[in-house]
N, C-alpha and C positions, 0 to 999 in steps of 0.2 A: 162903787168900789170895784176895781180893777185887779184880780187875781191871779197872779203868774205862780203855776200851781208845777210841783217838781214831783214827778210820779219817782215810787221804787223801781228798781234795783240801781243804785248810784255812788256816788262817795261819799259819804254822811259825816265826814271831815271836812269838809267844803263848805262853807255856805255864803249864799251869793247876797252882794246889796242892794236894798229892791229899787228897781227902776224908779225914775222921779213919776209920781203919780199910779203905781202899783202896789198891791199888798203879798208879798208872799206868802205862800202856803207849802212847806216845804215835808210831804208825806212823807218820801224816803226816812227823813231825818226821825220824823215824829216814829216812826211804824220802829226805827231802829232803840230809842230812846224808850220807850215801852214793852217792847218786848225783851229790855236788861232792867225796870222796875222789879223791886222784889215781890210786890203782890201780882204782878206777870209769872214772872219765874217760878212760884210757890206753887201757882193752880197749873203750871205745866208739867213739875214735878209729880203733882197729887194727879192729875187725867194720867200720867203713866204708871205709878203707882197702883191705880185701881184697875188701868187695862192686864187682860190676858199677857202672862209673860213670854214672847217671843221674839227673838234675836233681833228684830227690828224697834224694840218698845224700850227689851236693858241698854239697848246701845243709848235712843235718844235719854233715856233716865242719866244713863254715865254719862253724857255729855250736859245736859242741863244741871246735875250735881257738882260737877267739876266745876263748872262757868259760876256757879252761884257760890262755890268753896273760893276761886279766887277775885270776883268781885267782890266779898266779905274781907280778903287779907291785905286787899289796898297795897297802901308801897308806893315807891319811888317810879317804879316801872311804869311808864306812859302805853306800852304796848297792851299789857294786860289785860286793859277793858276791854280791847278790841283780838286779843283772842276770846277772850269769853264771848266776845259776839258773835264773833266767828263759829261756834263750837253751837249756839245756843240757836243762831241760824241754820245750821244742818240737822238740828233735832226738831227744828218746827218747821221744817219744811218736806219730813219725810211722805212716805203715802200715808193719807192719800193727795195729800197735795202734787195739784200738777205743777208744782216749779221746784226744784231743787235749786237752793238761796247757799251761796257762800258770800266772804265778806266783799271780795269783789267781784262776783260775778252770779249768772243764772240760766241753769238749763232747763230745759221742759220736759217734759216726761215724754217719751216719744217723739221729740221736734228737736227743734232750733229757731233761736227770734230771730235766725237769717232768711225764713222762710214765713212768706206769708199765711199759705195755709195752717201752719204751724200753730202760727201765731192765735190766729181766728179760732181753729180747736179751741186752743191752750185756757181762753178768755171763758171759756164753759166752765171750765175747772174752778175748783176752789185752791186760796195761795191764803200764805201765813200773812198778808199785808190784806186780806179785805176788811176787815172790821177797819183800817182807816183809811180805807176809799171809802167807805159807807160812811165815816164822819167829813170829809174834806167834801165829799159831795153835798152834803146839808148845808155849805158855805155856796154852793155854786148857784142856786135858784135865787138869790139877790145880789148876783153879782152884777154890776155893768157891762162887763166883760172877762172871757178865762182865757187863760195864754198857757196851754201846756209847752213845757221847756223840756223837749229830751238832746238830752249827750249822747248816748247811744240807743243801739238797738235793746239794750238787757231792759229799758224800761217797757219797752212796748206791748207788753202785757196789763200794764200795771194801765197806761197813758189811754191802751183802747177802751179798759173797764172807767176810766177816769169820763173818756167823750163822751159813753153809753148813757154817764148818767146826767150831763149834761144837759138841761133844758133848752129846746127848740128857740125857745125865747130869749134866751143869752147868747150872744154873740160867741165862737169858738175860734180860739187859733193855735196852730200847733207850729212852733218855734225850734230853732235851736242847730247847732251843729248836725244831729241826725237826722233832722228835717229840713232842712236845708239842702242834706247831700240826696236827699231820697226824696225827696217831694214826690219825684213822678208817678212814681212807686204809692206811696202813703195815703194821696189824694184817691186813691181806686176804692180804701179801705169803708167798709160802710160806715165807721164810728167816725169817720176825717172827711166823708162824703160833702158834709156843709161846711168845713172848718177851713177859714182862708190862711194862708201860708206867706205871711209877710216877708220881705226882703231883703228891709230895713231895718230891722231890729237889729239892734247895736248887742254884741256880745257881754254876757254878765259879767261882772269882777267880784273873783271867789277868794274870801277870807278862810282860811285854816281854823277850825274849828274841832274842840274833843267834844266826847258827847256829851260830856258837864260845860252846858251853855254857860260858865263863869271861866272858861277856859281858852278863850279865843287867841288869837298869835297876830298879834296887829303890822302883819302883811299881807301883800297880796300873791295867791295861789295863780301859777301858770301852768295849764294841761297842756298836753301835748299838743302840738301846730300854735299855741298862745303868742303874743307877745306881752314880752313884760310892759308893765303899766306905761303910758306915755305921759304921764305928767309927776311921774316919777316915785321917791317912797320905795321903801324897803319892798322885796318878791324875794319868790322861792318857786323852783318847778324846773319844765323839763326844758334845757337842752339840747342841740347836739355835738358830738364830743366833741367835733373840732370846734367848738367854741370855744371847749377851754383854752384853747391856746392863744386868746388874748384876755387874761386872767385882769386887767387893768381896766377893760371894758367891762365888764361884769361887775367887780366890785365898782367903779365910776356910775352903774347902772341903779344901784342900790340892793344885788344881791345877796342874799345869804346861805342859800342853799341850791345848790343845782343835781337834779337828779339827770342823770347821762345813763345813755346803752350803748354794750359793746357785743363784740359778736367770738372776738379770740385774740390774743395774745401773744404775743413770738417774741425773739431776742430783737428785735426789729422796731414793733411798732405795735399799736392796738387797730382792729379793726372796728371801725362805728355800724351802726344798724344801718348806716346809709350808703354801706360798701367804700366809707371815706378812711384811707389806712393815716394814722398820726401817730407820728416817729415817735419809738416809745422815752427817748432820754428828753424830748420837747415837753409831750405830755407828763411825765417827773417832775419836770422845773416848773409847769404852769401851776398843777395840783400845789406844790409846794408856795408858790406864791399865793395860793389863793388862800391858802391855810394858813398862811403868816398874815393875810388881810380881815381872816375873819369868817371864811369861805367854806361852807361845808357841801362835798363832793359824794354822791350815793349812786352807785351804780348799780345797774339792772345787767343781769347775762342772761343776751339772746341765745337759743340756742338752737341749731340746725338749719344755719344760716348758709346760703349757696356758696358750694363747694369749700367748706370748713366740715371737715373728716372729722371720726372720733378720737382719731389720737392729737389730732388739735384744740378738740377739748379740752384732752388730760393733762398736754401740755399746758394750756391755759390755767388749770387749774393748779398746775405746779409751781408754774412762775406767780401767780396770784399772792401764794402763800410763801414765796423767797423774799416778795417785794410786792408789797401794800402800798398797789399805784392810788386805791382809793382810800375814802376814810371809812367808807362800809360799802359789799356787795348784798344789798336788801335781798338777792332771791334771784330765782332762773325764769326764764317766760319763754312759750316757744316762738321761734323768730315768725315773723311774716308778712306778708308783702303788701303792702296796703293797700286796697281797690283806689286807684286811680296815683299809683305813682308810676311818674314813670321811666323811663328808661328801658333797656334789655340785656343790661348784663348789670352785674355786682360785683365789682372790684378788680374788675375786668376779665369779669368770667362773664360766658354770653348766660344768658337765661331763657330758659322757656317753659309757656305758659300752658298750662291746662285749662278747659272747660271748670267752670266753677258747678257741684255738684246739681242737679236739675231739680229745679226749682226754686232754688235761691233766690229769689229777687233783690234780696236788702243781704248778700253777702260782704263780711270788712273785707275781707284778703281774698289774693288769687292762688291757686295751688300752683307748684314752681315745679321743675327741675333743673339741677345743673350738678355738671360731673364736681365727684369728690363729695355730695352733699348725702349725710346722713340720713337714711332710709329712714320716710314717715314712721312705718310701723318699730321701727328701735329706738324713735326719740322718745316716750314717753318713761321705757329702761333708763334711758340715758341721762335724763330730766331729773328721774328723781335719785339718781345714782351722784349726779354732782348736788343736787341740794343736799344731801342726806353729809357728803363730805364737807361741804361748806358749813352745814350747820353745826358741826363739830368743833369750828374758830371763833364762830360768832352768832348770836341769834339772828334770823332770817325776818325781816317783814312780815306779819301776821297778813299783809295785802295788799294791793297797789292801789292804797289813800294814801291821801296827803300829810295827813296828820305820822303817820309811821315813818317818814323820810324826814321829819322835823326833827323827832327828836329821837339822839339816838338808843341804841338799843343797851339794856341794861347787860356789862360783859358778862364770861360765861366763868366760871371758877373752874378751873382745870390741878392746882395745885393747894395744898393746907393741910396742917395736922389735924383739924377738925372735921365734922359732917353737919350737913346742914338740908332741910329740906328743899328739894329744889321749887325754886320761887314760882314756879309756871309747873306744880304739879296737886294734884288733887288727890287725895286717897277718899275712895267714894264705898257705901257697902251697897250693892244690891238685894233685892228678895229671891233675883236666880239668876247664874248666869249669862253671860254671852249668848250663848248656845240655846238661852231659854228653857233649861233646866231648873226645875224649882230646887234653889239651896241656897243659904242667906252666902253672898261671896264677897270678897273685900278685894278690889283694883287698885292699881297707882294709875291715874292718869294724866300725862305730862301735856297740856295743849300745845306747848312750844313747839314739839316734837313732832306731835300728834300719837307717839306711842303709849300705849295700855298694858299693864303687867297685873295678872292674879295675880295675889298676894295671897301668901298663907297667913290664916288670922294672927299665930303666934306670933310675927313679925310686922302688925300693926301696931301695937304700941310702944315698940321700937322705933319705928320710923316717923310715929306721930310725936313720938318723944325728941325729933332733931329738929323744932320749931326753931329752937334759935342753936346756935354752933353748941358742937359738942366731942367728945371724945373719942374713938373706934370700940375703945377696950369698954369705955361706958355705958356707951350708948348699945354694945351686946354683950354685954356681961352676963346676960342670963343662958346664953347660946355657949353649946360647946367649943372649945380654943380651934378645933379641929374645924369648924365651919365658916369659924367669922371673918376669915380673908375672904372665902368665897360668895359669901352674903353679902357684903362691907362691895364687892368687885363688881356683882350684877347689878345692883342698887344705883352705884355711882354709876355704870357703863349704859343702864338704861333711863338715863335721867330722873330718876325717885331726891337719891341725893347728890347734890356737891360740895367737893372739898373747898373746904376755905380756909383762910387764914385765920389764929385766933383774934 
């Protein structure tokens, strides 16, 4: 038996078909799938429950309360699971674990998986995924052969503890787009020291998958630098903009969803993450055909992309909201320059490069400069200054998986004579606060958001009371006349609840 094994940290919306004559073993998926079980959830509640209460313990409590309050409420909402995981990964991965886990991505405590030392520390630590490296390795001593498959560097924690345990006696080979571009690198590693690095290996074909394996999307998933399938059949994936503007080849392709990056917006044209500017009334008419064909358009905003200033943001984000060039903008990402593209200017500004920090070996991007271009150290203000205003029109991508750009996001209610609680909020009670204050304290917590509000208790079963729509004057009839605008105004403004229709 031949085991082409998919270490964590990945897209666990993805899952690939196993090669002719391979078995897959796909841990990321398993490690994610298990750790949203409710007898997972229950004993992660109860270990913090019984820990000492300090600001590090109520936090992961609120966040595993919340993720367990809205995988219980179900619904229509395809996102939801996957905030909850998202929410449920930051509470099981705090200290002492050495990886700090979001839904798509993973830092080290002290490092980066761009750095090999980093890396080789990092693999001493313990991380919320070994108990199923410890199972997936029980599969690996009668294997014929194991083929670890990484996409990126974010697994390489997961991939070194995966070779360690690898018997001498099975044959090892480490595969895949980030082994492929890193081999040189990789092979020095002592876990990959024996491990041969094929060539030949034909890239997987990834099916879109929720994490209720009864849920699959019968296309095929295109990641970035992909081509859509060659033998044809329905896809979805990335783009680049100027593709749309032959909206005929796409649909003739068998698409159905194309996820595109931009970088900013003018009365002019949009500009792509590849410095390619496309006339903005062209791109109108292609989106537009692609939407009368069937064609759903999700766009990513790069941001702090060479020489695009901040008031070309705000512009961007003006014109955005006058005129819906897409069908959804999923979220902001910082722009950056991919290790081994090339060229030396973007959009006809020149560029120049910096030294990649020392010791990087396995760095994705190069650090830039170019006049006009938003200072590193104010992009991360700036980042979440336009998400925060985006997410005021529409819900934002819970994460850059596949499954999130398929379907879309459940709208936001902004207008109704009713109140209703909001769908993506949890009111949770703790044993102490935040601050790890022992006092029993009651939270709203919104994952969409990511914002937390005390709650005064008397205004708990009020707000538990707007399950389903309901009335202002009813729903605080016990509260004096004099305060229920103002309660009724922080409630909704902080996402607790929203107004709907009756």
């Amino acid at each position: 038996m031949k085991l082409l094994v998919l270490p964590p940290h990945r897209d666990v919306t993805c899952v690939p078909d196993a090669p002719e004559g391979w078995c897959v073993v796909d841990v990321a998926r398993t490690f994610c799938q298990r750790v949203l079980a409710p007898e997972t959830l229950s004993r992660a509640v109860q270990a913090r429950e019984r820990s000492a209460a300090t600001p590090q313990t109520m936090r992961e409590l609120l966040l595993l309360r919340a993720a367990r309050v809205l995988l219980k409420r179900g619904g229509a909402d395809a996102h939801r699971p996957l905030r909850a995981l998202g929410a449920v990964l930051t509470a099981l991965s705090g200290p002492p674990s050495g990886v700090r886990l979001r839904l798509d991505d993973i830092e080290l405590e002290g490092g980066t998986t761009q750095r090999v030392v980093d890396v080789l520390r990092n693999v001493q630590q313990a991380a919320p995924f070994d108990e199923d490296l410890a199972r997936a390795s029980d599969f690996l001593s009668s294997a014929e052969r194991v083929r670890l498959w990484l996409e990126r560097d974010l697994q390489l924690p997961a991939a070194v503890k995966l070779a360690g345990a690898c018997p001498a006696s099975v044959p090892l080979e480490v595969a895949g787009p980030f082994a492929s571009a890193h081999r040189a690198v990789l092979c020095t590693l002592p876990a990959f020291q024996r491990a041969s690095f094929p060539e030949d290996v034909a890239p997987l074909r990834w099916r879109v998958e929720s994490l209720d394996v009864d849920a699959r999307e019968p296309l095929t998933w295109c990641p970035e630098g992909a081509r859509p399938p060659a033998d044809g059949g329905p896809w979805a994936g990335h783009v680049a903009l100027r593709a749309l503007l032959e909206p005929e080849l796409l649909v003739a392709s068998g698409c159905l969803t194309v996820v595109v990056g931009f970088c900013a917006v003018d009365e002019d044209g949009v500009l792509g993450v590849d410095g390619v500017r496309v006339p903005l009334e062209a791109l109108a008419g292609s989106v537009e055909r692609l939407r009368s064909a069937g064609v759903r358009v999700v766009a990513e905003w790069w941001v702090g992309a060479p020489s695009v200033d901040e008031p070309a943001h705000e512009r961007t984000l003006e014109l955005l909201g006058q005129r819906p060039l897409f069908d959804w903008v999923s979220g902001v990402r910082r722009f950056h320059w991919t290790r081994g593209r090339t060229g030396e200017d973007f959009a006809g500004v020149p560029v120049s490069f910096l030294p990649s920090p020392e010791g990087w070996e396995l760095a994705r991007t190069v650090p830039f400069e170019a006049p006009g271009t938003v200072p590193r150290d104010r992009l991360p203000e700036l980042m979440g200054s336009l998400a925060g205003r985006l997410l005021q029109r529409a819900p934002l991508s819970p994460g850059r998986v596949a499954w999130a750009s398929l379907h879309p996001p459940r709208p936001l209610s902004f207008a109704g004579d009713r109140l209703r609680l909001d769908g993506d909020c949890a009111l949770v009670q703790l044993p102490a606060t935040l601050d790890g204050v022992a006092k029993l304290s009651w939270y709203a917590a919104n994952l969409r958001t990511g914002g937390v509000l005390a709650v005064d208790a008397r205004l708990v079963p009020m707000i538990a009371g707007a399950e389903h729509p309901v009335k202002a004057a009813e729903l605080f009839a016990t509260l004096p006349e004099s305060q229920r605008d103002k309660v009724e105004a922080t409630l909704v403004d902080r996402g607790i609840l929203e107004r709907v229709q009756a």
